[in-house]
N, C-alpha and C positions, 0 to 999 in steps of 0.2 A: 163249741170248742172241745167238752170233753170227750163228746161222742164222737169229733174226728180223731183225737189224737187217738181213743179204745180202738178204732176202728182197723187205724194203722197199724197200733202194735200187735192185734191179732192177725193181719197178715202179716205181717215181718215172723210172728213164731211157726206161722205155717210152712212158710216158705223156708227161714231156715231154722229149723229146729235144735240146730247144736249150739246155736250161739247161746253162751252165759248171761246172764241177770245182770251182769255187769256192764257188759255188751248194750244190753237193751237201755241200763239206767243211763248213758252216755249219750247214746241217741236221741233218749228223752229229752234233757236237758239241751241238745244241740237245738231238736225240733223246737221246743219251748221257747228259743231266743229268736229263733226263722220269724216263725207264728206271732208272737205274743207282740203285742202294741212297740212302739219304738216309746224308750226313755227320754225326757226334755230333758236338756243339761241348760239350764238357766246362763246363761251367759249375761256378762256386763257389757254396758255401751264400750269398752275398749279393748274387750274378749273380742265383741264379736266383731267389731272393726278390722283388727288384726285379723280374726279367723277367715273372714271373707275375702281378704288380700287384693287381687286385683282380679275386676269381672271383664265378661263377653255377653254380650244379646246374641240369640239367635233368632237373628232379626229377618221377618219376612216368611215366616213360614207358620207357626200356630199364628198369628194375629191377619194372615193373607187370608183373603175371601174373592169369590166370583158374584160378582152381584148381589155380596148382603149374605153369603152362604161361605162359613170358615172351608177353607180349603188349602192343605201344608203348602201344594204343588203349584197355586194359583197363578203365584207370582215367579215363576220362574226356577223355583229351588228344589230340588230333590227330594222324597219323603227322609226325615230326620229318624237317622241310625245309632243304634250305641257306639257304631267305630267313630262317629264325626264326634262324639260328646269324648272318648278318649284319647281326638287328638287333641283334641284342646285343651285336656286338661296336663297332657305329656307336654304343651306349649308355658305350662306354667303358670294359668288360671286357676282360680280357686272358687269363682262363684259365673251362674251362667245367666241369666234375667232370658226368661219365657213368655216373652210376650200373647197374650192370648185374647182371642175376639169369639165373643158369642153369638152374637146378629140372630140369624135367623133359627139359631140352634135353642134358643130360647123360645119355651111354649107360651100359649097365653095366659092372661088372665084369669083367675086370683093368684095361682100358684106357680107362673113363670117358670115353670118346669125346664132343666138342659135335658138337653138330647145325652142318653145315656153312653150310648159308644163315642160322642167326641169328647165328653171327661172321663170317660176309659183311656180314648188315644192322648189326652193332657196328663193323665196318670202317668203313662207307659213313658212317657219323655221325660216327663220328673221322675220314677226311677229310674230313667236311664241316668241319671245326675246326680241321683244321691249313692247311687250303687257306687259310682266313684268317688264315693266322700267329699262329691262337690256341694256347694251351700247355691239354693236354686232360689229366684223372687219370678214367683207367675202374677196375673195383675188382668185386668177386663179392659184391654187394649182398644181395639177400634170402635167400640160401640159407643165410646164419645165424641166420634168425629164426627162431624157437618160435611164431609165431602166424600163418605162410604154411604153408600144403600143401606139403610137400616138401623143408621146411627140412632140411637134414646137417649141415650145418658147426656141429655144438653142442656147446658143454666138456661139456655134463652128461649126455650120452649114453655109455652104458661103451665101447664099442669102439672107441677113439681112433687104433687105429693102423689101421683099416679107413679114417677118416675122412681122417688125414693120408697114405694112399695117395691117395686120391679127390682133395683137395684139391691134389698134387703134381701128380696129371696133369692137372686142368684147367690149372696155370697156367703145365705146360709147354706147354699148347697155345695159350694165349693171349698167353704169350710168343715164342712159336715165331712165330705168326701177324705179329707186331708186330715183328720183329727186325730191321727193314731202317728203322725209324721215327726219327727224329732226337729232341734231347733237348725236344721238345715234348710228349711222350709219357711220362706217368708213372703208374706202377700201383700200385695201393692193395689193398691183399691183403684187406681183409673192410671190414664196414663191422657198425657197433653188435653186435658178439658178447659174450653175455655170459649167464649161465643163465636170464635172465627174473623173478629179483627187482630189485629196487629197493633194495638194502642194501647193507654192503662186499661186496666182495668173496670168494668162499672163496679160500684159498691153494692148494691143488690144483685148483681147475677153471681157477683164471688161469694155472698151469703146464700145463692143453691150450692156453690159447689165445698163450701166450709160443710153444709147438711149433709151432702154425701158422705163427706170423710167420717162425722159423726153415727151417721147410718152406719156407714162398715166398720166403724171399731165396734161396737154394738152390737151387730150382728154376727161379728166373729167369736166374741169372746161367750155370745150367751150360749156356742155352741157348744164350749165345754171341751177337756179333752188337754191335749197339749195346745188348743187356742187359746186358752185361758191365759197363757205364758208367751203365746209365740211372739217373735218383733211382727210388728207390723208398719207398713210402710204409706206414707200421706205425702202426697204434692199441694203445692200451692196453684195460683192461675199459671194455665202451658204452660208448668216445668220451670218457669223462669225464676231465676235467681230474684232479680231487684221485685218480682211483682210477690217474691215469697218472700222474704227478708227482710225488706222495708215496708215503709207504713202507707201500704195497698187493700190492707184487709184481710190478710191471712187470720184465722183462726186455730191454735193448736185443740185438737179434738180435743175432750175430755175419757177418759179410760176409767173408765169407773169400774167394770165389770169384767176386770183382770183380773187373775189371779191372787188370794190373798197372802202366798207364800213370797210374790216379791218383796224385797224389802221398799218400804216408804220411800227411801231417798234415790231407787231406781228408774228410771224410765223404761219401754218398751214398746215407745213411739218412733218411728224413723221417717226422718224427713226426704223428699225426693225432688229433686231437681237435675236438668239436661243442660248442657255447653255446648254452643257451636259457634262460637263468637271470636273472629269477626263472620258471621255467613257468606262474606265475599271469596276464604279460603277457603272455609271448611264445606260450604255445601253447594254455591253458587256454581253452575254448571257452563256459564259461557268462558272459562277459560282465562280470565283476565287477571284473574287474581290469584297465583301459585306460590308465591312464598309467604314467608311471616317470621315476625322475631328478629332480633338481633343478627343473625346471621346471613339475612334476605342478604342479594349483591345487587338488585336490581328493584331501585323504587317505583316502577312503573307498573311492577307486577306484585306489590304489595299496599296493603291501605294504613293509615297513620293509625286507626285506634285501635283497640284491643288489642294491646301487643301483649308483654309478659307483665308489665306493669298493671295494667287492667284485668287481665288473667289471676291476679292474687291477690287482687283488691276481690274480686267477686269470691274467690275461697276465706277471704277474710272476712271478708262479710258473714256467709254462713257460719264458722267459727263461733265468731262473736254472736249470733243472732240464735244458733241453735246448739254445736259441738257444745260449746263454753257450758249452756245448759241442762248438759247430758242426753239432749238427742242425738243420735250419727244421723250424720249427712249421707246421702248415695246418689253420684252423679249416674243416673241410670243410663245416661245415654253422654256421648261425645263423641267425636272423632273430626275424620276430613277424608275427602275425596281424592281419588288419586284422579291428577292431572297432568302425569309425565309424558302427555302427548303434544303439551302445550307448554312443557318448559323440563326441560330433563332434570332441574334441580328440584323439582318439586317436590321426589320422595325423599332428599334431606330434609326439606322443609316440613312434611309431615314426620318424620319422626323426630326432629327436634319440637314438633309442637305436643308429640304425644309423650317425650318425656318429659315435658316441662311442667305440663298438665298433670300426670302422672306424680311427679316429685313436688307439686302444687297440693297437692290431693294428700299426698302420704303427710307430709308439712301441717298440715289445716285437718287434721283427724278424720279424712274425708272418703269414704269408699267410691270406689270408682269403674263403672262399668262403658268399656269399649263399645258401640253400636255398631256393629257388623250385619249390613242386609243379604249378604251372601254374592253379590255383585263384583265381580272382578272386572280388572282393564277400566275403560275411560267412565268417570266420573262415582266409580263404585268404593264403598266402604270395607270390601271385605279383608278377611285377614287369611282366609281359607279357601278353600275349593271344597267346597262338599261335594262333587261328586267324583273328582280323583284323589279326593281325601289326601288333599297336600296342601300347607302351609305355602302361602303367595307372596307374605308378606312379615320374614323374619326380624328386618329391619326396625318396623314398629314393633315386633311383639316383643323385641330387645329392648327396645326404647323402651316400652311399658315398663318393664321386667325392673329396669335400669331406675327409671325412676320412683319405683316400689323400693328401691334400695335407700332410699333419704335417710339417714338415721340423726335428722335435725327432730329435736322434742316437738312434739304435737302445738298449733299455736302460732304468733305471727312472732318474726325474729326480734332480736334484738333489735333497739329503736336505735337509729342515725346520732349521730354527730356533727351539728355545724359545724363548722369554721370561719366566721364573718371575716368580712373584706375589709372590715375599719365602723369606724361612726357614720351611720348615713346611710355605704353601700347602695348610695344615688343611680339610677336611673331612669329615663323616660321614654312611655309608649309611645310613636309615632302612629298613625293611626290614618288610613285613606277606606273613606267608603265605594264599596265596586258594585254594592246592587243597593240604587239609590231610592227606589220605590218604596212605596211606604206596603205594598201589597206583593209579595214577590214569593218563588219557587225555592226561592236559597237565599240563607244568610250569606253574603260575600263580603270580603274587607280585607284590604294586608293590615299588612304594621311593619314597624321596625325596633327594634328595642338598642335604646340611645345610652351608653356610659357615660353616666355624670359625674362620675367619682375620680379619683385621683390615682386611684389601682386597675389593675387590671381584674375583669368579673367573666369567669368561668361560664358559658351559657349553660351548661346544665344547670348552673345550678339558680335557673332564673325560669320563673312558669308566668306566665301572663293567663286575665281571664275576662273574659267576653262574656256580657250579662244581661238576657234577654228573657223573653216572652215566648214559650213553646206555642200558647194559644190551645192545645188541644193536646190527647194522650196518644198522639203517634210516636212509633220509633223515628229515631233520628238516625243520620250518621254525618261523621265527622270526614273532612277532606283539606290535606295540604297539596295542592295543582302544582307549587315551584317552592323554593326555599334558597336565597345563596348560603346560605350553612346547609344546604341539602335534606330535601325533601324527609331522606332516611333516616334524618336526624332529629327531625319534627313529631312529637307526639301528642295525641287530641283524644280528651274524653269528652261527653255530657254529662255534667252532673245536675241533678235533681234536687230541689230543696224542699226541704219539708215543708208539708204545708200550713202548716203553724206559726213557719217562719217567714212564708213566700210574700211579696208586695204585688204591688199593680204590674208595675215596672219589670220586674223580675221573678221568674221561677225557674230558672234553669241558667249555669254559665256553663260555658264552654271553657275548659283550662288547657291551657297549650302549654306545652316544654318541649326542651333541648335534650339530646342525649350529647353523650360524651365528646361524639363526632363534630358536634355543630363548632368546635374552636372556644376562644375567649375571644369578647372585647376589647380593645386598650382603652383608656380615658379619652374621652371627646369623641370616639368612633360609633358606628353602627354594626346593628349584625346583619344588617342588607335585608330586602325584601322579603318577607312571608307572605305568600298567602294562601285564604282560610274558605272555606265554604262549607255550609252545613246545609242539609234536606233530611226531609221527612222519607221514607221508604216509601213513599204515594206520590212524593214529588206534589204534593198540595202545599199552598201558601200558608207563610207569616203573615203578621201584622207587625208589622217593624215597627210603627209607629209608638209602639207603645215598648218597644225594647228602652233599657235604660244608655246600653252602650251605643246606639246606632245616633248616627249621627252625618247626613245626607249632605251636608253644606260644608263637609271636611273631603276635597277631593286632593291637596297632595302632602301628604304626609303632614299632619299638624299634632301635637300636644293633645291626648284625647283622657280627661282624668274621668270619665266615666269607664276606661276600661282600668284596671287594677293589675301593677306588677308586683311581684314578689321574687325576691333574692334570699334563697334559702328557706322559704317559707315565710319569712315575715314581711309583711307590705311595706312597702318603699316607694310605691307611686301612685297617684289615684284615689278615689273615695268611691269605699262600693255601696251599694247602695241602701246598704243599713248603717252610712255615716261614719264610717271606718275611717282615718287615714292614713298616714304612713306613720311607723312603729320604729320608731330606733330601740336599735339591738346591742347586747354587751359586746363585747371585744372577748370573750370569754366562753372558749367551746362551750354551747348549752344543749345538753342532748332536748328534743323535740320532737315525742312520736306523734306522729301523724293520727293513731287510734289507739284505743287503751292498750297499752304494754307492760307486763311486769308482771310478779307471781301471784295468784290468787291463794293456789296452794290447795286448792279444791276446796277453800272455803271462803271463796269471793268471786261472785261473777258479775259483770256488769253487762246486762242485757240491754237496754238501750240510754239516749245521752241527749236531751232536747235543749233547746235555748230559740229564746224569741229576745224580744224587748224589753220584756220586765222580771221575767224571769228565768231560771234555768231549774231541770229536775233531773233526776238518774234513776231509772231501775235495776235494781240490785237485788240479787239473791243469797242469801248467808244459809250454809251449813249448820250452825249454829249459834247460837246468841254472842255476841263481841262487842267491843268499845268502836263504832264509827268513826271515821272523820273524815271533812272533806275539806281542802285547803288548796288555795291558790299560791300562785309563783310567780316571781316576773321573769324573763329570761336569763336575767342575771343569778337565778336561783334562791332570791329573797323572798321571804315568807310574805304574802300584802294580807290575807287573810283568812280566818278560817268561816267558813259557812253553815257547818252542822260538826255537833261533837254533843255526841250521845251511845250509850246502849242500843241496841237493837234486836229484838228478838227472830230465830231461823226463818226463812221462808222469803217470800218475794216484797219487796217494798220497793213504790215511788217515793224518793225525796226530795221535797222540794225548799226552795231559798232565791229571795229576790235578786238582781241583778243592781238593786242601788246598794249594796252590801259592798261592792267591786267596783272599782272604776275602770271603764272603756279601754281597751287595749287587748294585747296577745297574751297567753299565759301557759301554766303549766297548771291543770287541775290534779289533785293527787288526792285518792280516795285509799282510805284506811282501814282495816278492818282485822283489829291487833297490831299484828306483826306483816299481816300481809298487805300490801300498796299495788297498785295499779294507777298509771300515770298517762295523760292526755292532754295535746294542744288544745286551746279552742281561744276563743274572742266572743269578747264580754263587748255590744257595744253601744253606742251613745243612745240615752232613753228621749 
């Protein structure tokens, strides 16, 4: 270093010799900042949130290969220019995700050596991104795929610890290469790993891919340098939400060999998960499925689940599972296809789905990167033309823009408000089984939901729930065929129960509601025919036989108390199958959040929230040492009892307390911790 800078200054004097010492000392210092390492500015998990704003992938080009062999051009897309990275950023993006694939570029064995000029040209494209003060996440893209030539990085390969030598020296070398890079620069250790089905996850192949994560935090930070500090970013199993989230097996690495300058109470882990749900909108290519959301005009070309309601359940989820805990979230990948060939509203419908997502994302502390493969016209994501370097698709990147505008506080909203319908708010499920086999391709069944009460009962405000036996860890999807309160108005999840709590009978229901559209009831009436069908995405069989709600010998509409309704949330028909039954409710709006709400204050988080039979726990993390409590409520707002009321010292704690402490019923659980509360429904039920 010193001999190039002497080197320079003695030709700058030769050449111009009249310039002043002053001249020359301004120079220096100019060159000195060119040259000299770039500064980390340590940023916080809600610096750098905000600082990242809203992303783009430039997708399809570093991670495109020809048979195992990285090539920009492979797939169809232009070599990446600094004009393309400026318009994007004049579009109003702040961060760009570089996906990149090493396959055959990688030497052998001991030393897995890359090939020098393609982390020269991964260089040259990340500065082309920080020269525009854009914040860039590069990451070892296809080399964990099962369906690319070349793939290694695979849980389901036996020689794991050949794999995690392999995979330690690429990312010494890529961290090595990058160590002088400021905190604009952030690495993403894989990208969608996972065996190549479509179902849960196994619990031993997710403990290779938990190793890897551990591998590369480890290997980036022993590089030293600005890695010591930099964010670093981890996925769970393919990118999915519930299989990172919930209790699948994720593993948070541990960071041991970070920098000693962060402060204790920082992280500098960042979680990574993709959205494309429902896949019938966003990626499915036969055409059949073009709108979504509230605003669909036509139920035929839209599907019942994953609407906006399922959309902030999954941002709420990570919230609570990891935001809450001070890691950021980064939706690295979302988007949807354009299909205005197959229905001209379809580009409303994708950009109301990308500011929803977007204004979901801002809402839930969540960054958020667009997946753009460069593909314009039918079935492509793009948002550009790289090679007439024009913007295709201003509508989305308005919508994006639009939805980055949320200026609702970080966290899930305020919680609801009932309004009960009287004592009772009676009702009953009518109940016809449509696929009567005990071995079958689909759950089928209508129902109808009966006013037994005296008032008139709003269907939104009534969900019914179907409680069966998945039998094995495939995806599902949900389906309404007809509805006379109209299909559009019909909405269906699968929920998943934990498996602590799960029976023979039952690990999964299916909950069905109303939106606003479906009308009211009057007393003694019906809401007319529904019906339901659920499959697995293989279209392989149930075992109904052992479903708790199925029930083969009800073929016209009969009284079915194995399936469970609820009016406002609280049950009112039925007995599910942990013995529950109907719950009378005050006359007395009782607010009722669905998941923990209210202020922590940044010194209370509730990380997870278990209940079986005998008893219930919570994990919680404290800031610093405070007076707990945890107390129950009936819906009338009366204290039944308290459970824990102690001290507790900072740091993460399960606590637990039996369930015969409580008697059986609905409640409000309220956790304390000083001044600050946090408050949640749940159901305490018969031992």
């Amino acid at each position: 270093m010193v001999k190039l800078i002497g080197t320079v200054f003695f030709r700058l004097r030769q050449e111009f010799p009249s310039w002043s010492n002053r001249s020359f000392l301004i120079i220096g210092i100019l060159f000195s900042l060119v040259i000299s390492p770039r500064v980390l500015f340590a940023l916080s998990q809600s610096e750098i949130t905000t600082a990242m704003g809203a992303g783009w992938n430039l997708g399809n080009q570093l991670e495109a290969n020809k048979d195992g062999t990285p090539d920009e051009q492979a797939w169809g897309n232009p070599i990446v220019t600094r004009e393309l990275i400026q318009l994007v950023k004049s579009a109003g993006f702040k961060t760009i995700r570089i996906p990149v694939s090493y396959l055959s570029k990688i030497g052998g064995a001991p030393n897995y050596v890359i090939d020098a000029q393609w982390i020269a040209r991964v260089k040259e494209v990340v500065d082309y991104c920080i020269s525009e003060d854009l914040y860039v996440i590069i990451n070892v893209h296809g080399d964990g795929y099962h369906t690319i030539k070349g793939g290694w990085l695979l849980v389901s390969e036996n020689d794991q610890s050949k794999i995690k030598a392999k995979f330690e020296k690429v990312w010494q070398q890529i961290a090595t290469a990058f160590s002088s890079y400021d905190e604009h620069l952030i690495f993403e250790s894989m990208n969608e790993v996972f065996d190549g089905n479509y179902y849960d996850p196994d619990p031993g192949l997710y403990a290779h891919l938990n190793a890897y994560n551990q591998v590369f935090i480890d290997a980036v930070r022993k590089t030293g340098g600005n890695n010591a500090s930099r964010w670093l970013l981890v996925p769970g199993w393919n990118t999915n939400i519930d299989h990172t989230a919930a209790d699948f097996g994720f593993v948070m690495p541990t960071d041991t060999f970070r920098s000693s300058s962060i402060r204790s109470d920082e992280k500098r882990v960042m979680i990574s998960v993709h959205y494309y749900s429902p896949w019938d909108f966003c990626g499915d290519a036969s055409g059949k499925t073009t709108q979504w959301g509230k605003i669909a005009t036509d139920p035929s070309k839209t599907v019942a689940w994953c609407q906006e309601d399922y959309m902030e359940a999954q941002l709420n989820l990570m919230y609570h599972r990891f935001v809450a805990d001070g890691y950021p979230v980064v939706l690295g990948e979302w988007g949807s296809v354009d299909k205005t060939k197959d229905d001209s509203k379809n580009g409303v419908a994708r950009e109301y789905f990308a500011k929803t997502f977007s204004s979901y994302c801002k809402q839930y502390g969540a960054i958020s990167v667009y997946w753009d493969n460069g593909h314009n016209g039918d079935y492509g994501f793009a948002l550009f033309d790289r090679k007439s370097m024009k913007i295709t698709q201003q509508g989305i990147i308005n919508a994006i823009m639009s939805g980055m505008s949320n200026t609702a506080a970080p966290g899930p909203a305020p919680s609801n408000t009932i309004e009960p319908q009287g004592p009772g708010a009676r009702i009953s499920i009518l109940y016809t089984c449509s696929e009567t086999s005990a071995s079958a391709g689909q759950i089928r069944f209508s129902f109808q939901v009966q006013n037994d009460d005296t008032k008139d009962i709003p269907l939104e405000r009534v969900t019914v729930r179907y409680w069966y036996v998945r039998d094995d860890g495939k995806w599902q999807s949900f389906n309404c065929h007809y509805a006379v309160p109209g299909s559009e108005n019909i909405t269906g999840s699968m929920v998943r129960i934990p498996l602590s709590t799960a029976l023979e009978k039952t690990d999964f229901y299916s909950e069905i509601g109303f939106k606003s559209g479906a009308g009211t009831i009057s007393p003694g009436e019906k809401s007319g025919e529904v019906q339901i069908s659920i499959n697995k995405f293989d279209n392989s069989q149930y075992n109904q036989s052992n479903d708790y709600s199925f029930n083969p010998s009800m073929a016209d509409y009969e009284k079915n108390v194995n399936i469970t309704g609820y009016v406002n949330g609280v049950l009112v028909f039925g007995t599910d199958p942990f013995g529950n039954g109907p719950t009378t409710h005050s006359l007395t709006p009782v607010p009722i959040p669905e998941r923990f709400t209210g202020n922590g204050n940044g010194q209370l988080f509730v990380k997870n929230f278990y209940t079986n039979r005998s008893s219930m726990s919570i994990d919680i993390m404290l800031r610093k040492t405070d007076h707990v409590g945890i107390s129950f409520f009936n819906l009338s707002g009366e204290r039944i009892g308290t459970v824990f009321d102690r001290m507790v010292a900072p740091g993460y704690h399960t606590l637990h307390w039996s369930t015969s402490m409580i008697p059986a019923g609905c409640y409000l659980i309220e956790l304390r911790a000083g001044k600050n509360c946090i408050r949640k429904r749940c159901m305490v039920t018969d031992r």
